[in-house]
C-alpha positions in Angstrom: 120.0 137.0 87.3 120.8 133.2 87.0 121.7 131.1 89.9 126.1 131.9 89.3 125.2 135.5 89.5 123.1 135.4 92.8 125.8 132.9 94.4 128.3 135.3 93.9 126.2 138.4 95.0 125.6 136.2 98.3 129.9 136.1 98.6 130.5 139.6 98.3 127.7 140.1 100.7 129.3 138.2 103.4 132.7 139.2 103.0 132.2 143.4 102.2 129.4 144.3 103.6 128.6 142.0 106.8 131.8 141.9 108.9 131.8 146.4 108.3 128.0 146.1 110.0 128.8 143.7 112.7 131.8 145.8 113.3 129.6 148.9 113.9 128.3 147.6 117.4 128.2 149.2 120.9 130.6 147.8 123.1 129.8 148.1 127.1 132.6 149.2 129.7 132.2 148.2 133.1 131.0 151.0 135.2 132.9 150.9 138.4 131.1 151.7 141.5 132.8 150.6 144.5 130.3 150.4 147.8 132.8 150.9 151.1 135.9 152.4 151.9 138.8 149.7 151.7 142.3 149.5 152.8 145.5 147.4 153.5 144.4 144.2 155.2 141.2 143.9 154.4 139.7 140.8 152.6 136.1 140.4 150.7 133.2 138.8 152.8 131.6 137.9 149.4 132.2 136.5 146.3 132.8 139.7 143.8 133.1 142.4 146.7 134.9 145.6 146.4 138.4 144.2 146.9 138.1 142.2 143.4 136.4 144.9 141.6 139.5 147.1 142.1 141.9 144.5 141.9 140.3 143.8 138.5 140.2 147.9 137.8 144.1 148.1 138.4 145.2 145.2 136.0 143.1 147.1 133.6 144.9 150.5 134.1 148.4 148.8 134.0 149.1 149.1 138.0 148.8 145.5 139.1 150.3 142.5 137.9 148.9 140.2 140.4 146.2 137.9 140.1 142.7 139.7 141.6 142.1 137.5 145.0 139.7 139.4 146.8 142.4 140.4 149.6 144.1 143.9 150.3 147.5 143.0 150.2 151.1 144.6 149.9 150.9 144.6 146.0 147.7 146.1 145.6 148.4 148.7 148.2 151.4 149.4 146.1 149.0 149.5 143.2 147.1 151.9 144.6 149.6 154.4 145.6 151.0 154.4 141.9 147.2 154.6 140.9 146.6 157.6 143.3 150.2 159.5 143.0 149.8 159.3 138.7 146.0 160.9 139.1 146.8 163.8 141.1 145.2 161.8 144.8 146.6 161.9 147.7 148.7 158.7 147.6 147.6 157.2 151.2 146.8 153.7 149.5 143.5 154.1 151.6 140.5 153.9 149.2 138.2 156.5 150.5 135.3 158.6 149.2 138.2 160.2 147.2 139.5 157.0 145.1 136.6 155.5 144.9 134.6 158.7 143.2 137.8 158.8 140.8 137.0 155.1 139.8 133.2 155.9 139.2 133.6 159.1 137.6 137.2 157.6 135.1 134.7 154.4 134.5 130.9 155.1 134.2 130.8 158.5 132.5 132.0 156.7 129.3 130.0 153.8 128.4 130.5 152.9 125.2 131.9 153.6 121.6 130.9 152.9 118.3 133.7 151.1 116.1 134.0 151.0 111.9 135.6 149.2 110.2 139.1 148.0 110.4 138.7 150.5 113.9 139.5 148.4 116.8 136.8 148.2 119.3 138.5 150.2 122.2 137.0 153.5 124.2 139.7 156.5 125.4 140.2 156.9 128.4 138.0 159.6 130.5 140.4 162.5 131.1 139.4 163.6 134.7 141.4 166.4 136.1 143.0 166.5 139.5 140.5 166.9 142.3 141.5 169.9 143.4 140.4 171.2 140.3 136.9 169.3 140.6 133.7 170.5 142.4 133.3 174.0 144.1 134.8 174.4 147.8 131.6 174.4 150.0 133.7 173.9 153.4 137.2 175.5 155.0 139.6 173.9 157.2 139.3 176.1 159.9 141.8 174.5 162.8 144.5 173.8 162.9 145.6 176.9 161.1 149.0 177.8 159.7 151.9 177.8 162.0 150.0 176.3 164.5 151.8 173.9 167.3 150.4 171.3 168.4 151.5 168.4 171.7 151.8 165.2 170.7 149.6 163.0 172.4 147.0 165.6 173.9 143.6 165.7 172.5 143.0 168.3 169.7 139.8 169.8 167.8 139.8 169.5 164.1 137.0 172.1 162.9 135.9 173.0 159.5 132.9 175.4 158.5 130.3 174.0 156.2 129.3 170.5 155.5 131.8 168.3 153.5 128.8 165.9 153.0 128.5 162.3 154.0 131.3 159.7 154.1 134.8 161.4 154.0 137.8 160.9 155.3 140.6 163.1 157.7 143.7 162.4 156.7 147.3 163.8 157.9 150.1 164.4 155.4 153.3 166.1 156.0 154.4 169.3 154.1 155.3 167.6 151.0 151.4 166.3 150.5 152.5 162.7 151.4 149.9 161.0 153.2 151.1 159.7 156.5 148.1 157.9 157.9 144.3 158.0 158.0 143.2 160.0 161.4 139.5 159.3 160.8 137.5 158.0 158.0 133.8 157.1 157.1 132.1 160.6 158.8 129.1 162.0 157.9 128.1 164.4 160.0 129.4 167.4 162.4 132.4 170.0 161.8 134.6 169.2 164.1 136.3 165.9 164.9 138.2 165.3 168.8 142.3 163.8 167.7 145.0 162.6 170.0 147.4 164.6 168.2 150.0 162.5 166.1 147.7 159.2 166.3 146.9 158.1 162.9 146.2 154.5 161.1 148.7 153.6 158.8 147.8 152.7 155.2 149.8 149.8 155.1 147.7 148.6 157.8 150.0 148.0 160.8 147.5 149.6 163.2 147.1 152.8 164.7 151.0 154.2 165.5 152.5 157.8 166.3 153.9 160.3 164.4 157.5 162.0 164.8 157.3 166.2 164.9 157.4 167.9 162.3 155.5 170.2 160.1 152.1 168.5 158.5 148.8 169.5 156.8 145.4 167.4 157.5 143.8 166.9 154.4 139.9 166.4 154.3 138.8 164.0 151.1 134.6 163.8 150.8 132.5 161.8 148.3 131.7 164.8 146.1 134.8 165.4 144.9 136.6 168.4 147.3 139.6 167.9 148.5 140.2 170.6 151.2 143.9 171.1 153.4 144.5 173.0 156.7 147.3 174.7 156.8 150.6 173.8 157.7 151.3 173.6 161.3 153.6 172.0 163.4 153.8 169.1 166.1 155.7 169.0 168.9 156.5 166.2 171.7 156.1 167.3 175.6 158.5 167.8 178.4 159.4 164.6 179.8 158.3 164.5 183.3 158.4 162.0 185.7 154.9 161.9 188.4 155.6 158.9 190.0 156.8 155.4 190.0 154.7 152.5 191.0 156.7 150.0 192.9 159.2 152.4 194.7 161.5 149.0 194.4 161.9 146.3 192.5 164.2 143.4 192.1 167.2 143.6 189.3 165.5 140.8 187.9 165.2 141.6 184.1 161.4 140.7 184.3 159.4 142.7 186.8 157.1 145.4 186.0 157.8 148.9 186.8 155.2 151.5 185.9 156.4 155.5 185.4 153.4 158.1 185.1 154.0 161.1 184.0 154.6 163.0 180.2 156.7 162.8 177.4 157.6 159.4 176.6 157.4 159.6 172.8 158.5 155.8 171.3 160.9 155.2 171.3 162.1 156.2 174.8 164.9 154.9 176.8 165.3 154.6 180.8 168.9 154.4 181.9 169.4 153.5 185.6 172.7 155.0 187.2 173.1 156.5 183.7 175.0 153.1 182.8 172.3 150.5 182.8 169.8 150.6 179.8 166.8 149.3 181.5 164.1 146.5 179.4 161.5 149.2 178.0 158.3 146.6 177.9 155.6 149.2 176.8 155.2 152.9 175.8 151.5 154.0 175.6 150.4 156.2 172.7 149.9 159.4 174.7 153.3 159.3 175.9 152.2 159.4 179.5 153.4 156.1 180.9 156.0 153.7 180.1 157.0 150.5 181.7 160.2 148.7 181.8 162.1 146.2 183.8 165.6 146.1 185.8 168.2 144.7 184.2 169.9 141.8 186.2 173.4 143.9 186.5 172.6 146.4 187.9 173.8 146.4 191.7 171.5 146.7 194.7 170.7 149.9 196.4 169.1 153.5 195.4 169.7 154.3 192.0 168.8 157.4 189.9 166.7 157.0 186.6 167.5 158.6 183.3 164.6 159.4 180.8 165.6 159.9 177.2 164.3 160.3 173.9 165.1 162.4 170.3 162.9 165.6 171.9 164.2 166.0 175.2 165.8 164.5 178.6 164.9 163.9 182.5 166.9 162.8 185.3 165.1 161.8 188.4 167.7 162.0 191.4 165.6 160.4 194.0 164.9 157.3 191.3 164.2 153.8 192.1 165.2 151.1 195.0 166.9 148.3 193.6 166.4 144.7 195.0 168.9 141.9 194.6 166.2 139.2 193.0 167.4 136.6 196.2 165.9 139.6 198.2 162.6 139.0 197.1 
């Protein structure tokens, strides 16, 4: 073959045949392992932490449009509700055992695909069914059982039999399956865990808050893959009561302290004095067993009845509180 000949062989070579072999290589997905539990709030202490990783997950997938900062914010919890409600997980926004096995399993059982030519160099998404489809049950909600009632703000034991395995979360969710709030997370060992029923930490991370009644499941999510429910029973706020009330008089000052002890005082509570004057409520504690509020500056000197109210129930107290004129003090 002359020297034109081979020149052109060398053409065709690099145009047909090359680009079709280079085309033919492995291409690497990111295997997505995520090391902690992470929720609203929460911000990476280092450079590439979890945070990012899903951040950077969620663009990929189409839920988040924001720039991956390394912080927990409103758009990425909205991100990963969408990401939770569309794969069949209970949408708490909280990324437990649950999520993040979801992520590894969606990410790392695929890792790569062979291309052709003209065959873009892309890998199909891993089809991974719902969880409650996934791994054998090796554990039962035991308690609370169905039509169960439970007290708001007295302490309750969640049990289960058998050993959801290590790092899962309890989580309450009413009788639709929408997750209301995270009532433990990150256990590993035991079967039963001690709640203040109707405490739970929000997902939007606002801090631990109360429930209303109503009818709810709790919903146990564990690192291999079960996803077990209770059945559905029902809480219910105490009586309001009235023990005592600590000082026996106080000035109609708008500002002083007055502590009642006793049960019932679901937030949000109100305290009427004479059944006219709406006193200050300053505090309601999270077991609904004291509440402090303050007189208002109106109300006129002498003894006055108090009037206990909230969307559960009432109490009058007919002996109620002296009332100081604040010059009296």
């Amino acid at each position: 073959m002359n020297k034109a000949g081979k020149f052109l062989q060398a053409v065709l070579l690099a145009i047909f045949i090359l680009p079709q072999f280079a085309a033919a290589q492995t291409v690497v997905v990111p295997c997505i392992n995520l090391t902690s539990d992470v929720s609203a709030g929460m911000t990476d202490a280092i450079t590439n932490g979890p945070i990012l990783e899903l951040q950077n997950f969620l663009v990929a997938q189409g839920f988040l449009s924001a720039t991956p900062n390394g912080h927990f914010g409103p758009a990425t919890l909205a991100a990963v509700t969408a990401f939770q409600s569309t794969n069949g997980i209970s949408a708490t926004g909280y990324v437990g055992p649950i999520t993040r096995g979801f992520i590894e399993n969606k990410t790392c059982s695929s890792t790569s695909a062979n291309t052709t030519a003209n065959t873009s160099a892309s890998v199909a998404p891993v089809n991974t069914p719902p969880m409650s489809t996934l791994s054998p049950q090796s554990f039962a909600v035991t308690a609370p059982s169905s039509n169960q009632t439970l007290t708001l703000g007295n302490d309750y034991t969640i049990q289960w039999s058998g050993n959801p395995g290590y790092n899962y979360t309890i989580i309450l969710e009413n009788q639709n399956g929408l997750g209301q709030g995270i009532i433990a997370s990150s256990l590993s060992t035991g079967n039963q865990y001690v709640w203040q029923v109707g405490q739970i930490f929000s997902p939007g991370g606002t801090g631990y808050q109360t429930v209303s009644s109503g009818t709810y499941q709790i919903h146990i999510e564990t690192a291999s893959g079960q996803d077990m429910y209770s059945g559905l029973f029902t809480i219910n706020a105490p009586a309001i009561t009235i023990n005592s009330i600590v000082p026996a008089s106080a000035p109609a000052d708008g500002k002083t302290a007055v502590v009642l002890f006793g049960s019932g005082f679901v937030n949000p509570t109100n305290v009427y004095i004479n059944g006219s004057y709406g006193a200050n409520v300053l505090f309601t504690s999270a077991d609904g067993k004291v509440i402090v509020f303050s007189v208002p500056i109106n109300v006129p000197a002498g003894s006055q009845s108090l009037y206990v109210s909230n969307e559960y129930g009432s109490y009058s107290n007919g002996e109620g509180i002296m009332v100081t004129s604040p010059t009296a003090q």
